[in-house]
C-alpha positions in Angstrom: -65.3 20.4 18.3 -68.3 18.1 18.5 -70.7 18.4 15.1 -74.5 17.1 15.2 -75.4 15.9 11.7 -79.7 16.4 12.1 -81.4 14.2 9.3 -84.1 16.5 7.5 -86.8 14.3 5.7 -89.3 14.9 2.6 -92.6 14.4 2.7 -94.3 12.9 -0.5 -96.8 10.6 -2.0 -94.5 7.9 -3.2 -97.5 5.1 -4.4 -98.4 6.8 -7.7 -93.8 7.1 -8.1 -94.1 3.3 -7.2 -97.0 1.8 -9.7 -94.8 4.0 -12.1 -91.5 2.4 -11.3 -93.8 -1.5 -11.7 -94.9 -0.5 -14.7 -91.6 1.1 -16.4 -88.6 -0.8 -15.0 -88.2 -4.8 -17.2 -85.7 -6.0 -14.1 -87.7 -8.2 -11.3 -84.6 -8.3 -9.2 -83.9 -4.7 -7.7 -81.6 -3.3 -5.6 -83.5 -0.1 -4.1 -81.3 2.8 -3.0 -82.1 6.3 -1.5 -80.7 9.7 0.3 -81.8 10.7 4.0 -84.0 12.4 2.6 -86.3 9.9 1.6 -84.9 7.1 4.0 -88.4 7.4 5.8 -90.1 5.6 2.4 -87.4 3.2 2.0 -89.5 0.5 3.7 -92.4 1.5 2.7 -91.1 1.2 -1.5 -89.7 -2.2 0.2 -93.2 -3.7 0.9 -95.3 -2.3 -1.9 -92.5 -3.4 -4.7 -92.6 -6.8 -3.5 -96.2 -6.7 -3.4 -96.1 -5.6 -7.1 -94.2 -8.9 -7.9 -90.5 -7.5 -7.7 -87.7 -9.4 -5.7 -86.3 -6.3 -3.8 -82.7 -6.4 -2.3 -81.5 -3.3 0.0 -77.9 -3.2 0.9 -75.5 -2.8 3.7 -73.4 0.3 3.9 -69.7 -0.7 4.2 -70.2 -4.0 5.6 -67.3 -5.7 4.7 -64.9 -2.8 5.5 -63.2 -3.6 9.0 -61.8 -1.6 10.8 -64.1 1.1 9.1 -62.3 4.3 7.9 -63.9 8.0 6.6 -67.6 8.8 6.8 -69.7 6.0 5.6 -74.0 5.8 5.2 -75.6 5.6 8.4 -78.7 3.4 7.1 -79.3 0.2 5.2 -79.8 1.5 1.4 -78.3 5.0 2.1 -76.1 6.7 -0.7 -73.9 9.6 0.6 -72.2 11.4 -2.7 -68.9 9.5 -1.8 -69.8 6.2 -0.6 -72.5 3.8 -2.4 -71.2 0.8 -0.6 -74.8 0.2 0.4 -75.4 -0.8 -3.5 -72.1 -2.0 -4.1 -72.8 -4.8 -1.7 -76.3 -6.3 -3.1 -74.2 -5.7 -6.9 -74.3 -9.6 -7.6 -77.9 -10.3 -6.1 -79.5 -7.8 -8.2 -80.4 -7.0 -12.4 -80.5 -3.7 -12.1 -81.0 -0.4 -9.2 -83.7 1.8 -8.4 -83.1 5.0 -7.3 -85.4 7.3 -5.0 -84.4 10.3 -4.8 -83.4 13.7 -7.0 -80.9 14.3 -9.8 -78.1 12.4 -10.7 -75.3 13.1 -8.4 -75.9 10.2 -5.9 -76.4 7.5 -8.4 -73.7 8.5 -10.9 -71.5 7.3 -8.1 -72.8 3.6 -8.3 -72.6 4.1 -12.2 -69.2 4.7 -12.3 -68.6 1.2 -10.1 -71.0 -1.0 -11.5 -72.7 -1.5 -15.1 -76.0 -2.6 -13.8 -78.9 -0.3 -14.7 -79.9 2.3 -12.7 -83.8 3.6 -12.6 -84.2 6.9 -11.3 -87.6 7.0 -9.5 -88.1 10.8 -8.9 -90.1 11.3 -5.6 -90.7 15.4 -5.9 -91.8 15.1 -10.2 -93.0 11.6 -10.3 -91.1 10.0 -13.1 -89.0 7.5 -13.5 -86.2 7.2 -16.2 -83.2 5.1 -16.9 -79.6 6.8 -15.8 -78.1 7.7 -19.9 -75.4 5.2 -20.3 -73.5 7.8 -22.2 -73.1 9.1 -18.4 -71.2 6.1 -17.7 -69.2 6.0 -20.7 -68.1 9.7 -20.6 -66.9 8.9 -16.8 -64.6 6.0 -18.5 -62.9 7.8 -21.1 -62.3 10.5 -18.8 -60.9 8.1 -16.4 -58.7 6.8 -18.6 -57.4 9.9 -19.7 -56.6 10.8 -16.5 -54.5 7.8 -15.7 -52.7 7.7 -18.5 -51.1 11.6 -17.8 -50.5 10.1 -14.5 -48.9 6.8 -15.4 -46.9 9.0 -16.7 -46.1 11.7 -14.0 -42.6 12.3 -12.4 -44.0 13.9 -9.4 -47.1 13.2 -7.4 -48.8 15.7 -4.8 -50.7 13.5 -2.6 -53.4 16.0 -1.3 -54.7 15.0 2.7 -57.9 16.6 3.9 -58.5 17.4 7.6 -61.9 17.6 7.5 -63.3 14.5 10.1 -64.0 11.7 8.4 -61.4 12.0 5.4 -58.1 11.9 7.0 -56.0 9.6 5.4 -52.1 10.4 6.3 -51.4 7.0 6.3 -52.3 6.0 3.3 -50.5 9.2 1.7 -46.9 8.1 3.8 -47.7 4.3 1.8 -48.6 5.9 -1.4 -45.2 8.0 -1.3 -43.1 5.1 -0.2 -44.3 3.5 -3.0 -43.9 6.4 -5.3 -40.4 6.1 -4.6 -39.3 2.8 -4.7 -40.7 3.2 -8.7 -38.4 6.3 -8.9 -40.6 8.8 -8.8 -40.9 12.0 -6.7 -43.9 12.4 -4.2 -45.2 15.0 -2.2 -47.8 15.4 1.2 -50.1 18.7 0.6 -51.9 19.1 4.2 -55.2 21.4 3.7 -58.8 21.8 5.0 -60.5 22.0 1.4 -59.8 21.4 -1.9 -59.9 24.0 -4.6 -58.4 24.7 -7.7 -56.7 28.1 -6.2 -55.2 25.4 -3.6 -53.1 24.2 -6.1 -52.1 26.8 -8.3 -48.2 27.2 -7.0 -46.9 23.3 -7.3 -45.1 24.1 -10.3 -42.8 20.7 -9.6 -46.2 18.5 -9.4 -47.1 16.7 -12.1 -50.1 15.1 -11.4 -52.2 15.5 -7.7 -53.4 12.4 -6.0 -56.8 12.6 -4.5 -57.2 10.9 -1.2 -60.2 12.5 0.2 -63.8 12.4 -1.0 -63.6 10.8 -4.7 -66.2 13.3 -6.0 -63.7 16.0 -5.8 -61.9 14.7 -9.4 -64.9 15.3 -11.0 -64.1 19.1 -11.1 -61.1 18.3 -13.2 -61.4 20.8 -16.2 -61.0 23.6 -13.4 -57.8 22.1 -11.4 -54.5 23.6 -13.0 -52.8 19.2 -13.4 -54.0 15.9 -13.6 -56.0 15.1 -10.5 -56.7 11.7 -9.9 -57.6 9.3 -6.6 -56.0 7.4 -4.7 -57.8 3.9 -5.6 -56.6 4.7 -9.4 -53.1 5.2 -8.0 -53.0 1.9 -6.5 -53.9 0.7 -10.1 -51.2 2.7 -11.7 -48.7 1.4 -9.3 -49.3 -2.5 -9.3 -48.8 -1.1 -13.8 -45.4 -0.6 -13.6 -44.7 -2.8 -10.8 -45.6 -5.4 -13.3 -43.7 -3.6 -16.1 -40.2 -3.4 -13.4 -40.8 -7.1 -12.7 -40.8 -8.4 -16.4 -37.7 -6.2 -16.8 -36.0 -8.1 -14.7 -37.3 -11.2 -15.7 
């Protein structure tokens, strides 16, 4: 079945939002970032920050990912909640990001991949405030609690979605291969969406593997093991294939 994605816009006043953002943010060099919502001002924020004396940068959204893979942002500067590739690609060009849009989820997701500053230039109540680094930080301890309980796993569930856009079989079959040539167990869970209920019966699972949208592991309190995704897999893996190596050695 076919499914029509409609873009829905947001109409506001951005020039007061912007003299805020030239009088607030220290970095000349900006990377400017935004949701669909407010793609329409983009260019606009474009012009009249470079006007105000700022060098602006807006970035591609997975440009250097071929063959391309999942659902990715349609326009330049675009954030989705699972792909900031669009920031991620102007990361060494810029001091810091600037954010227009609402809330925190969107630009959380370039926090947790970069450690340049991140301005949030609220559009609908006009201020503009720095992302908390203890954001950032609490991400990173978490993270690293998490990896650690699965460095240390016996069996992985490597959860699939079918939902278009996040299939990624493939990489599961690789993930288990690999699983198992470090002497672990591994297991594919097929399923449409991800919830904690999902999951309750894999008694012999010791830690699930993620390989869907990379938001979903932010719900971790409420899943009944260790979730983790598939990137930090990879990490654990090329771990212990160092650790079997300087066995051998």
């Amino acid at each position: 079945m076919r499914t029509l994605f409609i873009e829905a816009y947001i109409k506001a006043d951005i020039e007061p939002l912007l003299d805020k953002v030239l009088k607030i943010v220290p970095e000349k060099k900006i990377g400017l970032v935004t949701t669909v919502q407010h793609i329409k001002n983009l260019k606009k924020a474009q012009i009249y920050l470079k006007k105000g004396g700022k060098e602006i940068h807006v970035g591609t959204p997975a440009k250097n990912l071929q063959p391309k893979q999942g659902i990715y942002a349609f326009h330049s500067g675009q954030l989705l909640g699972c792909d900031a590739s669009a920031a991620l690609d102007i990361e060494e060009e810029v001091d810091a990001f600037v954010f227009l849009g609402t809330g925190e989820f969107h630009p959380l997701f370039i926090a947790f991949n970069s450690e340049k500053p991140i301005w949030l230039a609220n559009a609908l109540t006009q201020t503009v405030e720095l992302l908390p680094e203890e954001r950032r930080r609490k991400f990173f301890a978490k993270q690293a609690a998490r990896m650690h309980h699965a460095e240390e796993a016996k069996c992985y569930g490597i959860i699939v979605s079918t939902k278009p856009g996040q299939v990624y079989l493939n990489m599961a079959k690789r993930m288990k291969e690999q699983a198992e040539k470090l002497g672990k167990k591994a297991v594919i869970l097929l399923s449409d969406t991800i919830t904690p209920n999902d999951l309750m019966n894999y008694h012999e699972v010791d830690c699930f593997v993620n390989t869907a949208c990379p938001r979903i592991v932010e719900d971790q309190p409420f899943y009944p093991k260790t979730m983790i995704n598939g990137t930090e897999l990879r990490q654990i893996f090329d771990k212990l294939n160092g650790k079997t190596k300087a066995k051998s050695l």
